[in-house]
Each structure stands twice: as C-alpha cells, then as structure tokens.
C-alpha positions in Angstrom: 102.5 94.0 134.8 101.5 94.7 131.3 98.5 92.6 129.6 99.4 90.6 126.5 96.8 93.0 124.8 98.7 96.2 125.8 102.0 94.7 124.7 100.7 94.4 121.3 98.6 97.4 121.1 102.1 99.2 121.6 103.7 97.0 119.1 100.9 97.7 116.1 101.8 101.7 117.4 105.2 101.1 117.0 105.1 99.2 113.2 102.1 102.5 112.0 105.2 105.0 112.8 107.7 102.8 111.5 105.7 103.0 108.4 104.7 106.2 108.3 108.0 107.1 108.4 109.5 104.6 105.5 106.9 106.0 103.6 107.8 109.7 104.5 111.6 108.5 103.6 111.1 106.8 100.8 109.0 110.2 99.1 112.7 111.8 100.2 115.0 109.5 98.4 112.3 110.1 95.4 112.5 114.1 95.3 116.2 113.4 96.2 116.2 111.6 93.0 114.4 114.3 90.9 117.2 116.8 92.6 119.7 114.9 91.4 118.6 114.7 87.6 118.4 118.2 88.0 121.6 118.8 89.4 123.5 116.4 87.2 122.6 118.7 84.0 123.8 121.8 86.1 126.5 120.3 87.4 128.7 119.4 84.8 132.2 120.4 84.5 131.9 121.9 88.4 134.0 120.3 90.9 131.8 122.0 93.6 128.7 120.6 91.8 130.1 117.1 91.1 131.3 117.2 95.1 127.6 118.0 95.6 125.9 115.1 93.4 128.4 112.9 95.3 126.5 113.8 98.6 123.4 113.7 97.2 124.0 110.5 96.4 125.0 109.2 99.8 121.7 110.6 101.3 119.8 108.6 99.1 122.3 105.5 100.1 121.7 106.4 103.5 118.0 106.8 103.3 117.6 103.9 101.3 119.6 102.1 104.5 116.6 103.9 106.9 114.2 102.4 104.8 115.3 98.8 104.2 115.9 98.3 108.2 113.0 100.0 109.3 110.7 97.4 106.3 112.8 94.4 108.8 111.6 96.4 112.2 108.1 96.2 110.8 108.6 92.6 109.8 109.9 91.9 113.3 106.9 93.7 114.9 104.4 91.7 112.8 106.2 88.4 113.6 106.8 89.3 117.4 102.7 90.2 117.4 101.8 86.6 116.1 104.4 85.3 118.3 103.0 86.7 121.8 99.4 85.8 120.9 99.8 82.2 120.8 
C-alpha cells in the first residue's frame, strides 16, 4: 500500500510534465502563429495554400484544446494534493 506521501509525490510529478508540456505546446501554437502570418502573405490566391492555412489553423485549435485541458489536469492535481493531505 502506497503512503499518502508517495501518492502525492507522484501527483506533483505528474502536474511538472503536465506543465512542461503546456508550456512546450503553447511555444507551438506561437511559432504556429508566426507560420501562419507568413503563410497567409504567400498564400494568397492559392487554393493549395489557402487548404494549407485552413490546417494550420486547426492545429492551433487543436493545440490550444491540449493546452486548456491539460491547465484543468493541473488544477485537478493541485486540488486532489490538498484534498489527500487533510
């Protein structure tokens, strides 16, 4: 049986790679961001290029998604931590 201790010590483990992976994301959705300006100006008047912005705007929906949900993971965590030390 696990200590109360260990249970948390794998839940603070669990929220530092949640966040070091929304932070990792969110650096995505911004060079995603830069990509698109980019691509916008290059893509105009291209059906292959608009079809291409479209996507690269659904990856940053997506990722955006990733990062909202894993900020409510960590919120969880930190509630769940106070919660099991009481």
């Amino acid at each position: 049986m696990s200590s109360v201790q260990e249970v948390v010590d794998s839940a603070h483990n669990i929220g530092s790679s949640a966040n070091q992976l929304r932070m990792r994301l969110q650096q995505a959705i911004d060079r995603l961001n830069s990509s698109y300006a980019r691509l916008s100006v290059l893509a105009r008047g291209s059906r292959s290029g608009t079809e291409a912005l479209g996507h690269v705007k659904l990856a940053q929906g997506a990722l955006s998604d990733a990062v909202r949900q894993i900020a409510d993971l960590e919120d969880s965590l930190e509630d769940f931590i106070v919660d099991v030390q009481k």
